[in-house]
N, C-alpha and C positions, 0 to 999 in steps of 0.2 A: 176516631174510635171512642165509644161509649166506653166511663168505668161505673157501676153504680156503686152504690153504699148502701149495705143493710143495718151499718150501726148508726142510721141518724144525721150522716153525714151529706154538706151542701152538695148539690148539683152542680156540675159545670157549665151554664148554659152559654151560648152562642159565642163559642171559644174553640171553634171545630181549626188546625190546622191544617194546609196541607201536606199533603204524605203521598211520596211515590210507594206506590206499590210493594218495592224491595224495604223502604226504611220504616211501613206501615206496622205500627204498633201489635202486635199479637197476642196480649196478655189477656183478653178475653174481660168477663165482671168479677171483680175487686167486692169483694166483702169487707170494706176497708175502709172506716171514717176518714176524711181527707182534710188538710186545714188548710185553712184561708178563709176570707171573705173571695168568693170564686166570682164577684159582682164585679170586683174591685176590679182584679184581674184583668177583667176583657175593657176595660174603660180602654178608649185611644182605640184606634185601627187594629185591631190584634185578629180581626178576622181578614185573614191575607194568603193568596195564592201567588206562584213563580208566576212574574208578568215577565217572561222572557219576551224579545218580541220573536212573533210567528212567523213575520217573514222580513225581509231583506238581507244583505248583504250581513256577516259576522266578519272582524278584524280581529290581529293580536295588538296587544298595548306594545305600542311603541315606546324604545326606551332610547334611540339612538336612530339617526341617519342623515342621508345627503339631503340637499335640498337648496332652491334657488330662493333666494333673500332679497326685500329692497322694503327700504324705510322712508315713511313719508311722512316730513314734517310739516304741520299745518294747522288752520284753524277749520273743526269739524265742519262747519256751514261750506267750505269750499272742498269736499271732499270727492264730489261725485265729478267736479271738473277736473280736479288731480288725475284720478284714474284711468281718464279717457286722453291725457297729454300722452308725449312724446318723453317726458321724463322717466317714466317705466321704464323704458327700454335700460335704464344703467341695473343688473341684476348683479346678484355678487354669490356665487355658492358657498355654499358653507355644512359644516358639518356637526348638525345640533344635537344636543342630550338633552335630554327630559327631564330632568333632577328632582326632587321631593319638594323645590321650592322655587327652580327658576329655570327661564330655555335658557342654554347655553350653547357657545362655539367651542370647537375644538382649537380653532386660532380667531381669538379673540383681536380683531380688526376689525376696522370698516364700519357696516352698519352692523354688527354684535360685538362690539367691543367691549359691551357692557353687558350683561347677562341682564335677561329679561323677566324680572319679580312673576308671579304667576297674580301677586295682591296689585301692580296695577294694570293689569290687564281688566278695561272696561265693556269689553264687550268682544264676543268669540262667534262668526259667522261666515259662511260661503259665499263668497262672489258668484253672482249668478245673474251680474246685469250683460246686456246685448253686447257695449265695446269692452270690455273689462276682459282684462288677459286670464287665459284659460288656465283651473285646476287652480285656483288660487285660494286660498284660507287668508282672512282679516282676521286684524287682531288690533284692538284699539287701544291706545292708552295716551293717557294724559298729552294732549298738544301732538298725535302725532299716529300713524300707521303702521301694524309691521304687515306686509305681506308672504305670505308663503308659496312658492309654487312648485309643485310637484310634477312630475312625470308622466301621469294618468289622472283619472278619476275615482282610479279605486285609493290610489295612495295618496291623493288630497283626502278622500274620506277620512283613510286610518291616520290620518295625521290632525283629520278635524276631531276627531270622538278621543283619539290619545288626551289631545292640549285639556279638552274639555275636560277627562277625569281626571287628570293631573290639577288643574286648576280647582275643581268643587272639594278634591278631597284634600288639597290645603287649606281649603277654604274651614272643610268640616273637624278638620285635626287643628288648628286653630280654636276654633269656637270650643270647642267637645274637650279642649287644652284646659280651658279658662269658664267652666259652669258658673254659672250667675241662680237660677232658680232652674229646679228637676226638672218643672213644667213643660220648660222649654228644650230642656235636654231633653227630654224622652221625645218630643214633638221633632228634632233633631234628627235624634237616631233614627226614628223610624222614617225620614225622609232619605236619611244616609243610605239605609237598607234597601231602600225602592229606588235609588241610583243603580244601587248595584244591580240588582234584580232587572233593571231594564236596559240596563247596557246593551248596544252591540258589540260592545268590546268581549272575546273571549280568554281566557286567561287566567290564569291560577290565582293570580295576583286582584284579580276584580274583586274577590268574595273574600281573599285573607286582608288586606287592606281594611275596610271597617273592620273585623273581625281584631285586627291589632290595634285599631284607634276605642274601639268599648273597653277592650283589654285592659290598656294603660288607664283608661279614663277609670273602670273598677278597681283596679290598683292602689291607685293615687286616693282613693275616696272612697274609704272604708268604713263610715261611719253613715252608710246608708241605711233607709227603714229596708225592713223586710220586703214589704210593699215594693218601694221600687226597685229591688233586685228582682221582683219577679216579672214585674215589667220589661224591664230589659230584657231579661228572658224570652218572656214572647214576643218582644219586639226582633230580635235576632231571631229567630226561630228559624224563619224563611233560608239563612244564610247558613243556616247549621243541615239542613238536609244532605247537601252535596260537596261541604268540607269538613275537615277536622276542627273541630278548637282549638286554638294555638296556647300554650304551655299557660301561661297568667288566667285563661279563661277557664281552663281544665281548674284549676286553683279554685278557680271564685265557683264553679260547679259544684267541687268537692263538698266545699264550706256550705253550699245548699244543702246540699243532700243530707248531710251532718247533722245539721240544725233543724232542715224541716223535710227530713225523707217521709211526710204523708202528706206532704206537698202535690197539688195537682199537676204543678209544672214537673216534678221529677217524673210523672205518665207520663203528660200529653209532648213533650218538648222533650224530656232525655232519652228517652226509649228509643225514637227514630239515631238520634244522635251515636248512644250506644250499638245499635243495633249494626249501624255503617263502620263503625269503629272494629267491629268483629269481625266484618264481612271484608272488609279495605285493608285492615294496615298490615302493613308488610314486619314492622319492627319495633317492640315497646322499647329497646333498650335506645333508642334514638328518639321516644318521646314517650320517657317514665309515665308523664303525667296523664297521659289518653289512659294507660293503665290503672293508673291510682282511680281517675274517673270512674272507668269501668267498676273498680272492685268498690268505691265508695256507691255506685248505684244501684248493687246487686245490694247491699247491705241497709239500702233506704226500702229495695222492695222486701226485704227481710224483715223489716219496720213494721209492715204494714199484720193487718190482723189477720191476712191466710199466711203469711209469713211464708215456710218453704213452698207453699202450692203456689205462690204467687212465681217466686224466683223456678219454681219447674215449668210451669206455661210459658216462662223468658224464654228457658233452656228450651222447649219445643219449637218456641219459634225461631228461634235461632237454626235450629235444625232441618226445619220444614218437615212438612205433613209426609211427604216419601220414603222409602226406604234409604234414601242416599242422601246426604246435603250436599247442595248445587254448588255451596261456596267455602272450597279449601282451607281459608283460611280460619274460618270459625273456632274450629277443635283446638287448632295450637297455640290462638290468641286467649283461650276460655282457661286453657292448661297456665298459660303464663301467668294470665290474672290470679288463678288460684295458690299457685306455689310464691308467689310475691307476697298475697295474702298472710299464707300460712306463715312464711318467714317473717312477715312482718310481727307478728304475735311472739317473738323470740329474738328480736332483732339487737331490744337492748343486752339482755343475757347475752345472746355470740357476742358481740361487738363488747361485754367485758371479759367474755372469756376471752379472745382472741386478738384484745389490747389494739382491735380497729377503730376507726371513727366509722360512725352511724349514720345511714343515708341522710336524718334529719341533721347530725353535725358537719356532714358535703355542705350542705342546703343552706348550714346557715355560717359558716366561712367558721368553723369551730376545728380547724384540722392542729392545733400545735400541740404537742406533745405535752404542752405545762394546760392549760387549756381542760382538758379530759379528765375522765375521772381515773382516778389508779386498778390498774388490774387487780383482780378476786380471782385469789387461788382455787380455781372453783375443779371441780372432777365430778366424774359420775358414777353415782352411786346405785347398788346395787339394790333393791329392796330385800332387808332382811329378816328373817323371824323375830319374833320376839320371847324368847324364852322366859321360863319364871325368875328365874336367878342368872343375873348377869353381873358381873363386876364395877364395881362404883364408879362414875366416871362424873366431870363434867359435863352438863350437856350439848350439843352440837351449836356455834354459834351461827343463828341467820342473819340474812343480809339482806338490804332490799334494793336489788339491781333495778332501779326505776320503777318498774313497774312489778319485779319478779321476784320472788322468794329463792332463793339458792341454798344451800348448805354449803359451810367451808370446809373445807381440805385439811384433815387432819393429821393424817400420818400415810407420807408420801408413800414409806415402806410397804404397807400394808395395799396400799393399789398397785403398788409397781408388782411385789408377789402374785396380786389374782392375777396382774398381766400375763405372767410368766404359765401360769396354771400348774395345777398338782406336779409336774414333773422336774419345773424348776429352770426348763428351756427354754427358748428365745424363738425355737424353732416352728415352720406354719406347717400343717397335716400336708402331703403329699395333693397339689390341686389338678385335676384333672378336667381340663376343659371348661373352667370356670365354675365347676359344680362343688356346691357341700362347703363352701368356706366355716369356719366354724364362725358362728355371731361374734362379735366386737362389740357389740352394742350392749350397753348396760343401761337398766330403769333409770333417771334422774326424779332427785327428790324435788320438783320444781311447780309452784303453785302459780298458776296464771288469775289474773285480776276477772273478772267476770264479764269486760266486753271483749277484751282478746279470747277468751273461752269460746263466747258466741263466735266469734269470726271463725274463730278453726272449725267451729260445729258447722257451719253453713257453708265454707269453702269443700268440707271435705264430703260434705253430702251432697255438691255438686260435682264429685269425681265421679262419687259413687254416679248420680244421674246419666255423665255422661257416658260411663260404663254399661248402660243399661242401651245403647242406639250400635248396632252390629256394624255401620258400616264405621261408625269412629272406633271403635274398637282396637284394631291393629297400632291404628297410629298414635291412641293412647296406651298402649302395654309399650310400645316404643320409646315413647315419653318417659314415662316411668320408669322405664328399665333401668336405669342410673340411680335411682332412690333417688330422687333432688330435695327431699325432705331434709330441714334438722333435724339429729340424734334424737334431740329433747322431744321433737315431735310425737316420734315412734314411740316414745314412753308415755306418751299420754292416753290413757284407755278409752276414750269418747273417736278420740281420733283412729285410733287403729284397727276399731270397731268396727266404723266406715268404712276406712280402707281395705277391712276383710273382706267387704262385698265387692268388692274391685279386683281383689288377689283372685277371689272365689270367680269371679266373671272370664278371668284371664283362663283359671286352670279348668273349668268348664267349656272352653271355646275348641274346637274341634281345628282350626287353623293353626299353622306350626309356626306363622308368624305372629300370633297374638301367643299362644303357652309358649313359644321359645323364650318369649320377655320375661317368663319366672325367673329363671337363670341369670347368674349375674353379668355384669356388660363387658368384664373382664377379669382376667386373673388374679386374685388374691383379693378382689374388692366383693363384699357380700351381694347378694341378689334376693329376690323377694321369696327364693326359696330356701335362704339358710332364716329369714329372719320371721319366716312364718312357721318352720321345722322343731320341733321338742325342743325345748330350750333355748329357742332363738326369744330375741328382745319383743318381739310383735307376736307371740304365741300368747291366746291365750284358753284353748280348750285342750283337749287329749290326744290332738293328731289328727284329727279328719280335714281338715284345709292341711297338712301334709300329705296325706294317705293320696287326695282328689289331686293332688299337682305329681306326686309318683306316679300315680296311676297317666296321669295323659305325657306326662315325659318319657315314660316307659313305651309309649306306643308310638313314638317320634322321634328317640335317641337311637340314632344311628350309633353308637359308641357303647350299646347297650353293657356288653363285658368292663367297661370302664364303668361306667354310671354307678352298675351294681358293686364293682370294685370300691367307689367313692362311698355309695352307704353304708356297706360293709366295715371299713375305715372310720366313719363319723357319724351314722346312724345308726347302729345294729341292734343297741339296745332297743329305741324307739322303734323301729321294724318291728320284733321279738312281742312288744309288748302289746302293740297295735294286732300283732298276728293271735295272741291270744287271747284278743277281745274279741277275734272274729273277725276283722276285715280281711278281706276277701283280696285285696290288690295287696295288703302285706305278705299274706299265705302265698301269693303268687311270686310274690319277691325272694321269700326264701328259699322257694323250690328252687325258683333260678340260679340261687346264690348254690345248694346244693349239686344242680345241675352243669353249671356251669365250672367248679370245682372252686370259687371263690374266696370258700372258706378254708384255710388249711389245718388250722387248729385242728385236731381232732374231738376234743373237750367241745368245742365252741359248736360243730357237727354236731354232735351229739347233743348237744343243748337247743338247737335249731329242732332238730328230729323229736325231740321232746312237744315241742312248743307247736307244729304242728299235728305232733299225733293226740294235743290236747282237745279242740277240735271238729267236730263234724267235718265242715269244711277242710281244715287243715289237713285231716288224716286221711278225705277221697282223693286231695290234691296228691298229698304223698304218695298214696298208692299209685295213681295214675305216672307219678314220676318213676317209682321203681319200675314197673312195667313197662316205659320210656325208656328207662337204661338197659334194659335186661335186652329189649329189642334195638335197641343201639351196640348191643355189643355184639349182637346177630347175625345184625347189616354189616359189621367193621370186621368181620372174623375172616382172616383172607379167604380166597377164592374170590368166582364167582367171573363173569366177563370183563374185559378190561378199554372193552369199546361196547356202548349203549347208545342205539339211537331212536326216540318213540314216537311213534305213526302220526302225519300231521291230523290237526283237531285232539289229541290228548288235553286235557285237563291237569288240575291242580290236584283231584283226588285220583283221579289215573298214577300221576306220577308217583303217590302213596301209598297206592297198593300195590306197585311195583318195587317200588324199594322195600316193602314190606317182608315180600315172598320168601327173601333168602338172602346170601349173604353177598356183599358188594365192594368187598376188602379190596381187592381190587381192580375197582373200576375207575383209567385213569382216563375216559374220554367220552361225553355226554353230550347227545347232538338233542338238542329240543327243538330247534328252526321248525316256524311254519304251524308251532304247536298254539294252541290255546292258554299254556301256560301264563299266569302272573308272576306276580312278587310273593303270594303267598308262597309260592313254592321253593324258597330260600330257606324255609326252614326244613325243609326233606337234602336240599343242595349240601346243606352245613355239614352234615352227618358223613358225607362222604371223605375219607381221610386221603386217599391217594387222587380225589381230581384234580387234573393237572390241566384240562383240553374242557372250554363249556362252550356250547353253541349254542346262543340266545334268538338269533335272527327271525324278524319277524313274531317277534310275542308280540306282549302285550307287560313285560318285566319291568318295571320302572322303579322310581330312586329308592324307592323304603327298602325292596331286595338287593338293591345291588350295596347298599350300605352293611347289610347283614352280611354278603356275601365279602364286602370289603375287612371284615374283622375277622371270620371264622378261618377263609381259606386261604392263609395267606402263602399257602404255595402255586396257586393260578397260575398258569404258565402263560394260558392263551383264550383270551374272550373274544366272542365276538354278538356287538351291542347293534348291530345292522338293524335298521329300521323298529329302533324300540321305541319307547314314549320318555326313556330318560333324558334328563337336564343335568344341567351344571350341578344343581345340589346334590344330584347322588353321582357324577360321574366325579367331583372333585374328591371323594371318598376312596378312588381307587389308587392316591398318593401313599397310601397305606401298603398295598399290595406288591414289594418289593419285587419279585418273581416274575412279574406280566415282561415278556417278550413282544408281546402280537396281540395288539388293540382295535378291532376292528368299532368303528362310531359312525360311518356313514348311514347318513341320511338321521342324523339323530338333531338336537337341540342343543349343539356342542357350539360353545363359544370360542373366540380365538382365545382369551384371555385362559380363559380354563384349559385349552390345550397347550401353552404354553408354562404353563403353571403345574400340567402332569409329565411334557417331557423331562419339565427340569429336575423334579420328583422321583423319577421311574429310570435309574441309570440304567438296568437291560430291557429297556423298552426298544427293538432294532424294526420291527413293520407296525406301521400305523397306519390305516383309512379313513381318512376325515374328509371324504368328498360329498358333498350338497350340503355341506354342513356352514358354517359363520368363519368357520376354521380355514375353509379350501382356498 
């Protein structure tokens, strides 16, 4: 792939790698001067294709096995007489290993009594003359023969091509050991690499093998030019397509990218590298370093002069051109790299706050206790006003946590108090379903050095990016759902900024598994909706990225009387104030909280009623709810039939204007089978105070109603869910419904697990039908 340069910058010329189609660079033209002499570069063989070969026989490397033995001592000139005697015939079996420097026996006797140097083996070839015993491999060395004979012909093969890469690649770990001039080493390497590349040997171990001999060899010999790190580079190149780097090479990449990320080879050569790294690994925490990789190469294309357009055309091609990416693992390898990132820009601050050693103090054996630096009483601070007249104080002393500016700890009292908050109690708000925690999180006064700033800037507008592709979506609000952020992070306004368009993508998403992830992951721990809410740590407008996540929780909270219970509890003023500015989903919240009897306060009533009749909006809402109630008391006013059953093909506004007519106090028995009926019509069901008896069969009623109907009516005696469209998610909602005697669920989308999970629930649950179901 072509990059050009419009600022002036060399061409690459005749430096074309190749690239399978999957690991083919996608970053498009670069507006991006590039350094190097790019002449230099392609000197030596660097224009090179996989010379697998095309056809014959593939073997694994042999590391171990049986095999017939016989050793012939002699002078080479009498060799070809040897082989054709009657001496042959003494064979001895034996049981060889391969070892990284010699063949060996498992019982060293006989002819291997000695193990066999792989340095003086002179020469390695097939028997293949007319009397010469069959399936045999020679092996020459000084004053003498070893022969080999196998079984077959295919297992003299894999025993010929094994000795052979066993023997070249001691040969080259050796040399590659002990450098004399680069010249040669590189003219080395690149023969090393076209061993590999043309093996018939298949096996993991082909292509890691040089791969750990350049390794040690870059290791060892750190005081290279520039120049020939990059040669190596494309000398490996071929070998990096279809493995990983192994952990010391991940290293000496890093240090590229670092030093010259406008570097040609961090395109042509890491891009494929990375790209398979996203698409393959199963696990960064089993090889940190592929990570580190990755995040140092996103930060070299960050380098360059389109800077984030560059790292977005990555993130496209990583995704591919379709609605859907092909390959899974993408999204949660791209998520790991980021949140490593992120922490990494905070890492020394935690690691003093939290009196740990620091990935770089693992890394470099710094773990003793005397060793480290001393814990900083450090805490997090609030941002505070700053009034005209304040009391004389000393001012605050800083610290400089390596890289970070901290503020110390001054009067423990005075943080332990805000802990407690105005009331002076220890106590947490009533939690309801993981909803509404009140924020923990307090601003930190903490100033990041200018390239850790960039990282977080460029990590977090890769969320945002990949927040913007629908089908990653779910599994990134999933991701997230844990906060896996530092505190300190959340406090920083560049970052939370970003991550607003991400919050905003989630509570925008019409899916109940992307907006359920607002919510926190569990009880008492906050969720992205206490910490984007009035007065949460991550707020920072008037409510509207809260208003927008009420608004689509509200039409997806099954527990809606709960929900509204929890705002009520910890939101009410932000509600109130958001309703008298005119939002429209707050006006609707308080109608509910009125309608639903929420509020008891009478005062508080009355301040709600205010606050809508202040208003347009507010005050047609209100009315339309007096109106609701007046005709809800209508409907509930006894009388009326006490068995209803409506003509099949009714509708959702059928059923409307019948409950409309008169009054239905009560009506304890409701056959709808066969009807047209939805879920909408859970809101005309709710009203009804004495049903006891509902007959669903054959709708079309599915979980969003039966959730509704699981909160309001909880004196249900007897349903029946026969051929509806509900699933576990709204059928597991009926563990609520203490009353249900007689469960009918055949022919629905009922699991075993979920029906064993509502009998244990539902103690007067005595008939159940769970036939065509997962259950039967």
């Amino acid at each position: 792939m072509d990059f050009n340069s419009s600022g002036g910058g060399n061409e690459l010329h005749n430096n074309q790698f190749y690239q399978s189609e999957e690991s083919k660079p996608l970053l498009g033209e670069m507006s991006a001067p590039l350094e190097g002499n790019n002449n230099k570069l392609c000197a030596g063989p660097c224009k090179r294709t996989l010379q697998h070969c095309s056809s014959g026989m593939r073997y694994k490397l042999l590391q171990e096995g049986d095999i017939q033995v016989c050793v012939v001592k002699h002078p080479r000139t009498f060799l070809s007489k040897i082989l054709t005697s009657k001496f042959l015939r003494r064979w001895e079996p034996h049981h060889l290993t391969l070892t990284d420097s010699s063949l060996a026996s498992a019982t060293p006797t006989g002819y291997m009594e000695a193990a066999l140097s792989y340095s003086t083996i002179e020469d390695l070839q097939l028997l293949s003359w007319d009397n010469a015993p069959k399936y045999c491999v020679q092996l020459s060395f000084p004053g003498g023969t070893v022969l080999l004979q196998a079984a077959n012909s295919y297992l003299r093969d894999q025993w010929f091509n094994s000795l052979q890469w066993k023997k070249k690649i001691y040969k080259y770990r050796k040399v590659l050991n002990n450098p004399s001039r680069w010249e040669v080493v590189l003219k080395e390497i690149r023969l090393l690499v076209d061993m590999a590349l043309t093996s018939p040997l298949q096996d993991e171990s082909i292509h890691q093998a040089p791969l750990q001999i350049i390794s040690t060899l870059l290791a060892e010999n750190t005081n290279l030019s520039t120049q020939d790190h990059e040669n190596i580079i494309v000398a490996i190149a071929p070998l990096l397509e279809n493995n990983h780097p192994p952990p010391d090479l991940c290293e000496f990449f890093c240090k590229h990218c670092r030093e010259r990320p406008r570097s040609m080879v961090v395109i042509e050569v890491f891009t494929p590298v990375v790209q398979r790294i996203l698409k393959h690994n199963m696990d960064f925490g089993k090889c940190p370093r592929l990570r580190l990789f990755t995040q140092e190469y996103i930060l070299a294309l960050n380098e360059l002069n389109a800077g984030m357009e560059v790292v977005k055309k990555f993130i496209h091609s990583m995704h591919g051109p379709t609605g859907q990416c092909p390959h899974p693992r993408v999204l949660p390898n791209l998520v790991a790299v980021c949140l490593a990132a992120i922490y990494s820009c905070y890492e020394d601050f935690i690691n003093s706050r939290d009196n740990s050693p620091s990935l770089k103090e693992i890394r470099n054996g710094c773990q003793q206790q005397n060793e480290r630096k001393p814990p900083l009483p450090l805490r997090l601070l609030p941002p505070l006003p700053s009034p005209p007249t304040l009391p004389l104080s000393p001012p605050p002393s800083i610290v400089n946590s390596s890289e970070i500016l901290v503020e110390l700890e001054r009067n423990n009292n005075t943080a332990n108090a805000r802990r407690k908050g105005p009331g002076g109690g220890d106590s947490e708000p009533n939690l309801i379903d993981c909803l509404l925690v009140s924020p923990a999180l307090n601003a930190l006064s903490i100033q990041l050095p200018a390239q850790a700033d960039r990282v977080l800037g460029c990590f977090a507008l890769i969320l945002k990016m990949l927040s913007d592709y629908d089908d990653w979506r779910p599994a990134l609000a999933s991701l997230l759902q844990p906060i896996p952020f530092p505190k300190e992070a959340l406090a920083h306004a560049k970052f939370t900024k970003e991550l607003k368009h991400v919050i905003q993508r989630f509570a925008e998403d019409p899916r109940q598994e992307v907006h359920s992830c607002l919510l926190s992951v569990r009880s008492g721990k906050d969720g992205w909706f206490q910490l984007y809410s009035p007065g949460g740590v991550a707020c920072d407008d008037d409510g509207e990225l809260f208003a927008s996540m009420v608004h689509i929780l509200m039409g997806s909270c099954y527990k809606t009387k709960k929900f509204l219970l929890s705002l009520a509890e910890n939101k009410l003023g932000p509600c109130m104030l958001l309703a008298l500015r005119g939002n429209q989903t707050m006006v609707e919240i308080l109608c509910l909280m009125l309608e639903y009897n929420i509020i008891e306060n009478k005062d508080t009533q009355l301040q709600i009623i205010s606050t809508l009749e202040s208003t347009p909006v507010g005050l047609h809402m209100y009315e339309q709810l007096c109106d609701r109630q007046r005709e809800l008391k209508e409907l509930q006013r006894k009388g009326g039939p006490t068995r209803l059953t409506l003509p099949s093909k009714s509708t959702d506004a059928d059923l409307a204007r019948l409950l409309s007519s008169g009054s239905f106090g009560n009506l304890e028995n409701l056959s709808l089978a066969f009807t047209n009926v939805t879920s909408a019509c859970a809101e005309q069901l709710i009203k009804l105070p004495s049903l006891k008896q509902l007959n669903l069969w054959s709708t079309q009623f599915g979980d969003t109603g039966l959730r509704l109907l699981s909160e309001h009516l909880a004196c249900l005696q007897v349903l029946n869910l026969c051929e509806t469209p509900v699933t576990d998610a709204g059928l597991l909602s009926l563990s609520s419904m203490k009353s249900l005697c007689s469960l009918n669920m055949n022919s629905t989308k009922l699991t075993a697990d979920t029906y064993e999970d509502l009998k244990a629930k539902l103690p007067n649950l005595t008939e159940v039908d769970v036939r065509y179901t997962e259950a039967w």
